[in-house]
ChimeraX commands (.cxc) that place a marker at each C-alpha (Angstrom):
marker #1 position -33.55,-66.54,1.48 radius 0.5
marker #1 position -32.06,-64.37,-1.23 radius 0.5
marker #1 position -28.48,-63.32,-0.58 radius 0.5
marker #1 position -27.32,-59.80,-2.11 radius 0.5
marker #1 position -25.52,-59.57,-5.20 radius 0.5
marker #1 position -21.95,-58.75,-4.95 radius 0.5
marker #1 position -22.03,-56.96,-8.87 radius 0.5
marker #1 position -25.35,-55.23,-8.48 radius 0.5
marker #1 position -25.69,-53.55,-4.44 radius 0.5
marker #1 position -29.47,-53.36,-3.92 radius 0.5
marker #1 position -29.82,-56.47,-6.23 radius 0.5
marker #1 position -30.83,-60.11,-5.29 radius 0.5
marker #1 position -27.48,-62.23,-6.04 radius 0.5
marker #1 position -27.10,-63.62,-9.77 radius 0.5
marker #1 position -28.41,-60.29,-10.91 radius 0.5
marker #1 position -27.10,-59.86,-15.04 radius 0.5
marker #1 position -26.89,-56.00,-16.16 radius 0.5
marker #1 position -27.13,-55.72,-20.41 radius 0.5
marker #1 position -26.53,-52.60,-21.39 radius 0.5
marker #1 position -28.10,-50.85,-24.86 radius 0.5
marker #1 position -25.25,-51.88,-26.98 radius 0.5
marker #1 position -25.84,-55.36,-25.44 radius 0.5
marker #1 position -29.52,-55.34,-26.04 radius 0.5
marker #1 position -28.85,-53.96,-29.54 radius 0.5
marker #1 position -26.54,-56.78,-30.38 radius 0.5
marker #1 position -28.88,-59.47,-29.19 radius 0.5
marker #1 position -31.50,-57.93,-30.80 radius 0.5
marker #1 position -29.65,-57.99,-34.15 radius 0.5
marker #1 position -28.72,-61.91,-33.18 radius 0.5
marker #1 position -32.51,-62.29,-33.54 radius 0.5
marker #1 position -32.82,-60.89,-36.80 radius 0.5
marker #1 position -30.42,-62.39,-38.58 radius 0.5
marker #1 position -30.50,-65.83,-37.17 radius 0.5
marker #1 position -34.56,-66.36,-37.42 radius 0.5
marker #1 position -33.50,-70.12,-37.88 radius 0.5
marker #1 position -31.75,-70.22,-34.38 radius 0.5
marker #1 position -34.72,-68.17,-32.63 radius 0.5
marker #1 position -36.88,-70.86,-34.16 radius 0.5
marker #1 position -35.56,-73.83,-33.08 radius 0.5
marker #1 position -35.51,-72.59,-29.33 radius 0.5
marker #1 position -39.11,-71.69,-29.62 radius 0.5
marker #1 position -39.49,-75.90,-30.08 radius 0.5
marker #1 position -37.37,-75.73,-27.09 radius 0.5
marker #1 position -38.36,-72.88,-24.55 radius 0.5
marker #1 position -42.02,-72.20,-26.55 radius 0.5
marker #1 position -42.69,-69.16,-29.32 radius 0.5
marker #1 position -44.42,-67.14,-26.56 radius 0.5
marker #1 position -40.93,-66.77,-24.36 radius 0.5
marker #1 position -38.66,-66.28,-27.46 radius 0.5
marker #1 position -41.54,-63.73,-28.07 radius 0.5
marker #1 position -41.06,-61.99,-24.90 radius 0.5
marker #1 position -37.54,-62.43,-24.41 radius 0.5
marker #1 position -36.69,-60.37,-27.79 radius 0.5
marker #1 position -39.78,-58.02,-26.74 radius 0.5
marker #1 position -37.71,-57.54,-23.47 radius 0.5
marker #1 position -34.70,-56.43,-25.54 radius 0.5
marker #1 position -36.24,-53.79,-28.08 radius 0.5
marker #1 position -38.45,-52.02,-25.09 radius 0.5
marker #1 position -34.89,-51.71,-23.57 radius 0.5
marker #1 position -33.94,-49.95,-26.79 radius 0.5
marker #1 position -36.84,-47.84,-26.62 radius 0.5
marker #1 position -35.36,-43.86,-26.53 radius 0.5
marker #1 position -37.65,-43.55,-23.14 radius 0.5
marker #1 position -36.44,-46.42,-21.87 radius 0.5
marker #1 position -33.51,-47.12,-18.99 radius 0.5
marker #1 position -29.66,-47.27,-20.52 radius 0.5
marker #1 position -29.52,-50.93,-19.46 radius 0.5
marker #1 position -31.55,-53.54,-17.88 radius 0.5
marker #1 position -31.25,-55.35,-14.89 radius 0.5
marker #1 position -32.53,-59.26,-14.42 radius 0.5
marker #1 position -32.44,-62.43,-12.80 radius 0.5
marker #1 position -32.37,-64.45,-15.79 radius 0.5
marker #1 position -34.20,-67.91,-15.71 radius 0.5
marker #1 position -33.07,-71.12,-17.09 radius 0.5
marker #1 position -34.61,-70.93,-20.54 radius 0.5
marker #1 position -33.60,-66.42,-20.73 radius 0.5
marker #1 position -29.87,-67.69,-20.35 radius 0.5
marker #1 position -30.28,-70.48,-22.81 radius 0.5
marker #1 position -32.15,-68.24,-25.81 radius 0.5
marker #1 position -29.88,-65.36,-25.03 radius 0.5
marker #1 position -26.70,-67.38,-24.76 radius 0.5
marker #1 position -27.49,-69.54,-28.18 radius 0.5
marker #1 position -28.20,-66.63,-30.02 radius 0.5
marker #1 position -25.33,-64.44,-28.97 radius 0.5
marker #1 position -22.82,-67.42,-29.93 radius 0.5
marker #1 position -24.55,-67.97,-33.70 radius 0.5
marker #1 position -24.62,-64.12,-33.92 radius 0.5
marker #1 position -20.79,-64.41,-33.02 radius 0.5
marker #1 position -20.11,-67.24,-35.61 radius 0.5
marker #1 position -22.73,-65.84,-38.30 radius 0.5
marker #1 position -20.41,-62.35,-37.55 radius 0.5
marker #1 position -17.28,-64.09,-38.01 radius 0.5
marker #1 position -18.30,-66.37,-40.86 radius 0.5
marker #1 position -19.55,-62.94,-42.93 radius 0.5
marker #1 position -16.59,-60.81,-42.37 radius 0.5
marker #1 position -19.50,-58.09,-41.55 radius 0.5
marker #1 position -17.82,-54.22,-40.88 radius 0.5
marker #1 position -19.31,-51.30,-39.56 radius 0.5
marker #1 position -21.28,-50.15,-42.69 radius 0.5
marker #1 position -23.14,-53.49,-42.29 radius 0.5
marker #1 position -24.84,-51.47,-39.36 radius 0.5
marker #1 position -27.62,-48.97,-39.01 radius 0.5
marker #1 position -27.64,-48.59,-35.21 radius 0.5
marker #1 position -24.56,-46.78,-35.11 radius 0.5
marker #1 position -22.27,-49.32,-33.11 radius 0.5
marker #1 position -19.02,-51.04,-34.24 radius 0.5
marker #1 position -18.91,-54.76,-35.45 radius 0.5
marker #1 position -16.21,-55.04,-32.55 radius 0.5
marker #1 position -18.74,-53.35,-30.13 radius 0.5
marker #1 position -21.76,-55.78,-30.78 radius 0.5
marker #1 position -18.78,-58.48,-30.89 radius 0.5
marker #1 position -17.82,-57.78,-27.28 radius 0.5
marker #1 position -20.81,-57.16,-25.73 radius 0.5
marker #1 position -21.78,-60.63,-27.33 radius 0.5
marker #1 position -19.30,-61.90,-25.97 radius 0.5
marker #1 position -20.07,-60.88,-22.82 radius 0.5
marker #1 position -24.04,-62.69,-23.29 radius 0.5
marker #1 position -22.11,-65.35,-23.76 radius 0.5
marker #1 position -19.86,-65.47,-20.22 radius 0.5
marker #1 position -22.58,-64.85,-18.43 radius 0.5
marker #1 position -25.25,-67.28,-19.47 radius 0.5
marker #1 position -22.49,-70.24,-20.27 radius 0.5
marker #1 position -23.17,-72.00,-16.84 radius 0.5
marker #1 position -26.28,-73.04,-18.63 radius 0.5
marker #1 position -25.30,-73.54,-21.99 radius 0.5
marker #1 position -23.72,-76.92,-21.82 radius 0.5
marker link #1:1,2 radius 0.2
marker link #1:2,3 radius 0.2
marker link #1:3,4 radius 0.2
marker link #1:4,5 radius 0.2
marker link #1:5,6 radius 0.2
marker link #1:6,7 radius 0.2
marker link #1:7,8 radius 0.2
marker link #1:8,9 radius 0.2
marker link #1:9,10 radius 0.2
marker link #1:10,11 radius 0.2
marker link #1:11,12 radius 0.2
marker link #1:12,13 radius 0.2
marker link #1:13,14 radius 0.2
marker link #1:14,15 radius 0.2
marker link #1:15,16 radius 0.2
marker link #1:16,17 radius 0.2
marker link #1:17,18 radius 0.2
marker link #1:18,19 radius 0.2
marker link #1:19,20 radius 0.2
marker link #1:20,21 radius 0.2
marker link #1:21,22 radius 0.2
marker link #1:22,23 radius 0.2
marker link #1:23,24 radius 0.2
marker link #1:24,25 radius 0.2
marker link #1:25,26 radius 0.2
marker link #1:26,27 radius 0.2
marker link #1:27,28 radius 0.2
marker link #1:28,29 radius 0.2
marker link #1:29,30 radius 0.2
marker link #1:30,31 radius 0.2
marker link #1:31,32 radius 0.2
marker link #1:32,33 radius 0.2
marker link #1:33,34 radius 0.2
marker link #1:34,35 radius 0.2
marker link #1:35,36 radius 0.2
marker link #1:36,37 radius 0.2
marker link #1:37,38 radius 0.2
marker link #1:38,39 radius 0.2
marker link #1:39,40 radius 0.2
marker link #1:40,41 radius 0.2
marker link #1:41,42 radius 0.2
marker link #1:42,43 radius 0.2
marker link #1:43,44 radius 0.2
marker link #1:44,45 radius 0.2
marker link #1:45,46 radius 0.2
marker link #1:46,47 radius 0.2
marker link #1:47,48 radius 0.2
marker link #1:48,49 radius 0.2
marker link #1:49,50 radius 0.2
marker link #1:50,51 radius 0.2
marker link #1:51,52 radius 0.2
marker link #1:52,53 radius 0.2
marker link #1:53,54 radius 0.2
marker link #1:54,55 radius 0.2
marker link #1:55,56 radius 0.2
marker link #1:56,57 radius 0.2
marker link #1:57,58 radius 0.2
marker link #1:58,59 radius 0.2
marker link #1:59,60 radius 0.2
marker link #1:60,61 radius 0.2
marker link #1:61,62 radius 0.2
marker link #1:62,63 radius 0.2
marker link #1:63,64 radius 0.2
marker link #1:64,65 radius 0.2
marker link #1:65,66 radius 0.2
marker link #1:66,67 radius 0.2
marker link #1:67,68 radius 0.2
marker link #1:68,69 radius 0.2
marker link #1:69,70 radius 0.2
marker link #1:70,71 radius 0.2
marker link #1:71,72 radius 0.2
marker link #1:72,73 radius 0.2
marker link #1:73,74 radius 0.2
marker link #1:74,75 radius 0.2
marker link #1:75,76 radius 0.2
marker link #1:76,77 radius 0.2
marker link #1:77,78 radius 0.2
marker link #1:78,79 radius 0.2
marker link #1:79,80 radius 0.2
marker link #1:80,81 radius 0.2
marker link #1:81,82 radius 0.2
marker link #1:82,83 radius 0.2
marker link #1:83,84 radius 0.2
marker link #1:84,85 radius 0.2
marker link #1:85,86 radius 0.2
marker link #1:86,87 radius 0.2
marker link #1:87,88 radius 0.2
marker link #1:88,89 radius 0.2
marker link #1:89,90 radius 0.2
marker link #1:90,91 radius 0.2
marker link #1:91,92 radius 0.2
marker link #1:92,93 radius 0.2
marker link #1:93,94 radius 0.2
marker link #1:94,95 radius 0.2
marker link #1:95,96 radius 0.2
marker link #1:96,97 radius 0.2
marker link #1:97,98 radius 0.2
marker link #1:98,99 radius 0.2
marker link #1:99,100 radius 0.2
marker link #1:100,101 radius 0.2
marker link #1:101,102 radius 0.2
marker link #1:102,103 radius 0.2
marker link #1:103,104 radius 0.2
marker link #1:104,105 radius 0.2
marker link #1:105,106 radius 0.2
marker link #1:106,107 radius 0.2
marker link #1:107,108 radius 0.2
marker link #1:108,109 radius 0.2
marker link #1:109,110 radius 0.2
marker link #1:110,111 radius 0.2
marker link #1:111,112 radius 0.2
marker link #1:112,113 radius 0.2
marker link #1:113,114 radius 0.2
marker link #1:114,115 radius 0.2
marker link #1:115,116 radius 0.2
marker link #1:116,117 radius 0.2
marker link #1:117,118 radius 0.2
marker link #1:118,119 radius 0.2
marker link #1:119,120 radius 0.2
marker link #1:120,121 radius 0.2
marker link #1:121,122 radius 0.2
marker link #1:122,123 radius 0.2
marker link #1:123,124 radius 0.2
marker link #1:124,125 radius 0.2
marker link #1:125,126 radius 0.2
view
């Protein structure tokens, strides 16, 4: 039986919420780390990487909801959670600033809500 989550009322328990900003700043981590999203397709298969970035730029769609709202399987939390931490370190290891962006976040914006990928997909990142 599904239990409730405590975060999300209305939402089955180990719900994750992304907002736009977070969506944008994974979506980024795709782009600029095509390596990383590679070697989890070996891992996870090209169609899911395909999917799980598809997931992400529909959410970024101007129709589209402010956020999304998930229960995030095994290999979601691993491909979102590897590619937020390289985007972190490829972030940190370019000294990037805010011109380096044409969405019209901050670097420290995309940083934390990377950050946050990162917290919440970590149980499975070991």
């Amino acid at each position: 039986m599904l239990r409730e989550s405590k975060e999300f009322p209305g939402s089955v328990e180990g719900t994750v919420k992304f907002s736009q900003e977070t969506c944008c700043a994974l979506d980024r981590g795709f782009e600029k780390n095509p390596e990383t999203a590679k070697q989890l397709a070996e891992i996870v298969g090209d169609e899911k990487v395909k999917l799980f970035k598809d997931i992400l730029v529909n959410t970024l769609k101007p129709s589209s909801r402010p956020e999304m709202k998930f229960v995030p399987s095994e290999e979601m939390q691993t491909v979102y959670g590897q590619i937020a931490k390289r985007e972190l370190e490829r972030i940190d290891a370019e000294d990037e600033d805010d011109e380096d962006l044409s969405c019209g976040h901050t670097i420290n914006k995309h940083k934390k809500a990377l950050e946050s990928v990162v917290e919440k997909m970590e149980p499975k990142l070991n």
